[in-house]
C-alpha positions in Angstrom: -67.7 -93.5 45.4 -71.0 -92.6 44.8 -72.8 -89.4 46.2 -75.8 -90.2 48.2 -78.9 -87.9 48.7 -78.4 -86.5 52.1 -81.1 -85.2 55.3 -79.8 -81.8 53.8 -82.3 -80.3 51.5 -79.3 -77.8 50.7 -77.5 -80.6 49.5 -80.1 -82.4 47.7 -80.8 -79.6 45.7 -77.4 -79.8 44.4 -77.3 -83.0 43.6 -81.0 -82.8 41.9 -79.2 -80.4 39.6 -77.8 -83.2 38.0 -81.0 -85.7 38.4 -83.6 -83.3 36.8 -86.4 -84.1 34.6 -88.1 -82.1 32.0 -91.2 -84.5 33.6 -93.4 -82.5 35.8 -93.8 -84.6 38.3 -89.8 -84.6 38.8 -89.9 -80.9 39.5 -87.2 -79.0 41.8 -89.3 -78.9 44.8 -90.2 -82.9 45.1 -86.2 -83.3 46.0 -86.4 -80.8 48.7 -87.3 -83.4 51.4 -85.6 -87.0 50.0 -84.5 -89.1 52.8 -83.9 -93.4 52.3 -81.1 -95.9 52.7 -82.0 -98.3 49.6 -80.7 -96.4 46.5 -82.0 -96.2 43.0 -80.6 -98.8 40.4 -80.8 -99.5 36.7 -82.3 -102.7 37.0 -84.8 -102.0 39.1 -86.1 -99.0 37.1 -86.0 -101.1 34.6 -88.2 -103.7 36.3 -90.6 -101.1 37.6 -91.1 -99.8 33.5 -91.5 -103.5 32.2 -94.4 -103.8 35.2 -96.4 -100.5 34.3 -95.8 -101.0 30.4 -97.5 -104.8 31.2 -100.0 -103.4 32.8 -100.8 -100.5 29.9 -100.8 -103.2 27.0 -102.7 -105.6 28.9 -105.4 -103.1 30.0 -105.5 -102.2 26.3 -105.9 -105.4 24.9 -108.9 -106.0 27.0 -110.7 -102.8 26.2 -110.1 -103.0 22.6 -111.8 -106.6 22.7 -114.8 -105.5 25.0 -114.9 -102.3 22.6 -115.2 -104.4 19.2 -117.7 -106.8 20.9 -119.6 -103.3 22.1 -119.8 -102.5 18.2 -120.6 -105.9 17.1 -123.6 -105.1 19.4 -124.6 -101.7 18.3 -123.1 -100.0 21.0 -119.3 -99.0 20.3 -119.7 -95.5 20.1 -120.9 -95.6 23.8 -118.5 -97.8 25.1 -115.7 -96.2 22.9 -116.5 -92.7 24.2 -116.4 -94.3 27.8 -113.3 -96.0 27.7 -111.6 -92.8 26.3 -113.6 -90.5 28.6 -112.4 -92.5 31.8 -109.1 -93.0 30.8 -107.6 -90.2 29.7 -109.6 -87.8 32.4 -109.0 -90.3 35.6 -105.0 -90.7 34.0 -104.8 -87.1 34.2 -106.2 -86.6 37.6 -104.2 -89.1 38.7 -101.1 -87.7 36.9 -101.9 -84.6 38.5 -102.2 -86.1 42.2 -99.2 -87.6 41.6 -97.6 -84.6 40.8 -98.5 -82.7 44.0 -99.4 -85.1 46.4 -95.7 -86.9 45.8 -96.2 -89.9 47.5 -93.6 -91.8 49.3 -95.5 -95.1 47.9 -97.0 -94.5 45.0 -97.0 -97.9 43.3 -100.7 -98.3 44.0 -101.4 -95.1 41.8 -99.0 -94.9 39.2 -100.6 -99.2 38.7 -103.9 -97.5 38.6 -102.7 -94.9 35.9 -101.3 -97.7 33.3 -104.5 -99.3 33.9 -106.7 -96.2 32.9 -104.3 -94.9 30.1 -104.2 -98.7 28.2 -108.1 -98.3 28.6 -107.7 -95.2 26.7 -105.7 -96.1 24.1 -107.2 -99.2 23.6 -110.4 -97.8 22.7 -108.5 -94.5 20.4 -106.6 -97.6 18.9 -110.1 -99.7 17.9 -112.0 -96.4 16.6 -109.1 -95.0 14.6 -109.0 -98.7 12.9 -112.4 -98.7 12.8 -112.4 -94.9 10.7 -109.4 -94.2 9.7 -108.0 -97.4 8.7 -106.8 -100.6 9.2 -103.8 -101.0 10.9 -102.8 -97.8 11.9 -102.6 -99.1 15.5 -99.8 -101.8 14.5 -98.3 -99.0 12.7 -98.3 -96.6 15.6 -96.5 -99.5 18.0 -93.9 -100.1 15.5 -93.3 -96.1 15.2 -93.3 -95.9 19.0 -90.5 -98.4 19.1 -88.4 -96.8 16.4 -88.8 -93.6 18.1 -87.7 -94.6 21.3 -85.1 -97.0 19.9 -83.3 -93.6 17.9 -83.8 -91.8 21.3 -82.2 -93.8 23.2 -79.3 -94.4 20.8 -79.1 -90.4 20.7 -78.9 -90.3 24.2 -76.2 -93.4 24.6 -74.0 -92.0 22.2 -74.4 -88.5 23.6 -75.7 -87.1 20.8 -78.3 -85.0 22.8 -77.6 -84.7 26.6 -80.1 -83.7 29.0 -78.7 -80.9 30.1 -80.4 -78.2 32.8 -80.8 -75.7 30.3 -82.7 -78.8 27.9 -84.9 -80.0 30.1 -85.5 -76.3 31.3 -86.3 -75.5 27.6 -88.1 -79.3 26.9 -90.4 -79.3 30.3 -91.7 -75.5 29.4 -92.7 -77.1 26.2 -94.4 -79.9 27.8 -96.5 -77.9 30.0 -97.0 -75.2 27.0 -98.6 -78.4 24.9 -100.9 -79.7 28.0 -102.2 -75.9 28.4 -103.0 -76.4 24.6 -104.6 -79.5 25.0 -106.5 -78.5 28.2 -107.4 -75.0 26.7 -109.0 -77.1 23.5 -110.7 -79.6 26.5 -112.4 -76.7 27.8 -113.4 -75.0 24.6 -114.7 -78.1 22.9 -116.7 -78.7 26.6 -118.7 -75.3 26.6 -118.1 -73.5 23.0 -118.3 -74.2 19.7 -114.8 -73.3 19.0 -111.3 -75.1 19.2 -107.5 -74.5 19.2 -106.9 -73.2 15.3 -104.8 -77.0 13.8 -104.5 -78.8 16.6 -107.2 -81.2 15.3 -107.1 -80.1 11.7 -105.7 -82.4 9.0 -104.3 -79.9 6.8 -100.5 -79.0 6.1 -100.5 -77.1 9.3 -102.3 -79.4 11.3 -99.9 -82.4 10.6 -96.9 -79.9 10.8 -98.3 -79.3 14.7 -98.7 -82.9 15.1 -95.5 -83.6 14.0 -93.5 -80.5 16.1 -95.8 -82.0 19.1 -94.3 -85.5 18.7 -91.0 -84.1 18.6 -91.2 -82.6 21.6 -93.0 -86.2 23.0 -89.8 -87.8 21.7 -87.3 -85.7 23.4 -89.1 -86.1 27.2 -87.5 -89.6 26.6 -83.8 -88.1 26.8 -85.1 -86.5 30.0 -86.0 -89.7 31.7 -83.2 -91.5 30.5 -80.5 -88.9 31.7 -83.3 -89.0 35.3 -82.5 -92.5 35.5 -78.6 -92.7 35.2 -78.3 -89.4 37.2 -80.0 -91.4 40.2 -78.3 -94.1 40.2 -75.1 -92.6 40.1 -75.6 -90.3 42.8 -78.1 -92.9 45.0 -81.2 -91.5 44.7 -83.8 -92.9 47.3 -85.5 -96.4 45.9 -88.7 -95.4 45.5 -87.7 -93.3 42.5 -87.6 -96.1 40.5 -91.3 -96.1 40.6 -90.8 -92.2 39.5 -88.5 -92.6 36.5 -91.3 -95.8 35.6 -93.5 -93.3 35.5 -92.0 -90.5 33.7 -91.1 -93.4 30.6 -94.7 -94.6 30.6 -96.3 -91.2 30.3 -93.4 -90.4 27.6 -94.5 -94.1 25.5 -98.3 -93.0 25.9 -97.9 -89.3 24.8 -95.5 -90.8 22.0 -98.3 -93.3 21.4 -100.6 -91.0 21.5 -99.4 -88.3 18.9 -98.3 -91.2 16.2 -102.1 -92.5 16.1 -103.0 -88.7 15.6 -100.2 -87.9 13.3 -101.1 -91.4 11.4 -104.5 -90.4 10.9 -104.2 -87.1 10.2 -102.1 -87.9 7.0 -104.4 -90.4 6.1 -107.3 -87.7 5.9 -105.2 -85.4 4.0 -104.4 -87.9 1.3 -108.0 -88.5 0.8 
């Protein structure tokens, strides 16, 4: 017989010993006040993931077209620096409301998120074929894939588990990298400085890159231990929405770091 998450925050806490996240947004304090009848499944995580991973591609389909007929015109740059600007700022605000607000519903926003991130990465994915070179995008898509294929066959043959003391270890390094990234945000916004490597292309650079995807990859063992954890012990339905979103912002950050790691070892082979 399954266990089911209880009125009892006592108990729940318990039981979200065995459901943790390294994700942020999955943190101790959101299980505190589960309630719900409908349980968690598989499937419908499943479901949930295809939706928001539709929604990502699609949205980046159509702003890499609207950004290569913005170049064709003379104006890429603009509309390039737009598309990112928008996306990856109103993704992480909305990541962050997410996080804090913890809505009982929050299909609407996590929708609205996909939306904004493909918009970002549509436009990274047309200016790094536009200057780094082509295909790099079809090359970071295929790498995504591998990386989450070898992830999860790491995780199914329990070859890494995600235990407490990993995702304790794996969501400190998670929030480490986004004070890095957030520290270089700021810097690059009002000095003339940046974080030493993290944008460099040298030995060092690539070798931060790479220790960064790493860490990108290993959020995926997280989520997937998340989702069989609540449906085991009948987590509440809505957190199918919740583990959705926790493998979607794992694929983008995977996505993310490939294009950078991809074009960073082009540069330094030139």
């Amino acid at each position: 017989m399954r266990a089911t998450l209880k009125q009892d925050p006592a108990e729940n806490r318990a039981i979200a010993m065995e459901i943790r996240s390294s994700n942020p947004v999955l943190n101790q304090k959101f299980w505190n006040n589960l309630t719900g009848t409908d349980q968690m499944t598989v499937e419908g995580s499943m479901r949930k993931i295809g939706f928001l991973l539709s929604l990502t591609v699609l949205s980046a389909l159509v702003s890499a077209v609207l950004c290569m007929n913005a170049v064709n015109n003379g104006d890429g740059g603009l509309y390039i620096s737009a598309f990112m600007g928008i996306g990856f700022i109103g993704g992480f605000i909305l990541a962050m409301v997410v996080m804090f607000v913890r809505p009982k519903n929050p299909a609407a926003l996590m929708s609205l998120y996909a939306l904004l991130e493909g918009t970002a990465l549509g436009a990274m994915s047309l200016m790094l074929e536009l200057t780094a070179y082509k295909g790099i995008a079809l090359q970071a898509v295929f790498g995504t894939m591998a990386i989450t294929a070898t992830m999860y066959v790491m995780y199914a043959s329990r070859i890494i588990r995600p235990t407490p003391a990993f995702n304790k270890v794996i969501g400190g390094l998670v929030m480490s990298i986004l004070l890095l990234y957030l520290t270089s945000f700021v810097l690059g916004l009002f000095t003339p400085y940046d974080v030493p490597f993290l944008h460099t292309s040298g030995p060092i650079g690539i070798g931060l890159t790479a220790f960064i995807l790493v860490v990108a990859a290993l959020t995926l063992i997280s989520d997937f231990g998340f989702i069989e954890s609540g449906s085991r012990y009948g987590a509440p339905k809505n957190m199918e929405w919740y583990a959705a979103f926790g493998i979607l912002m794992s694929l983008v950050w995977i996505y993310f770091e490939t294009l950078r790691l991809l074009s960073k070892l082009n540069a330094y082979r030139d």
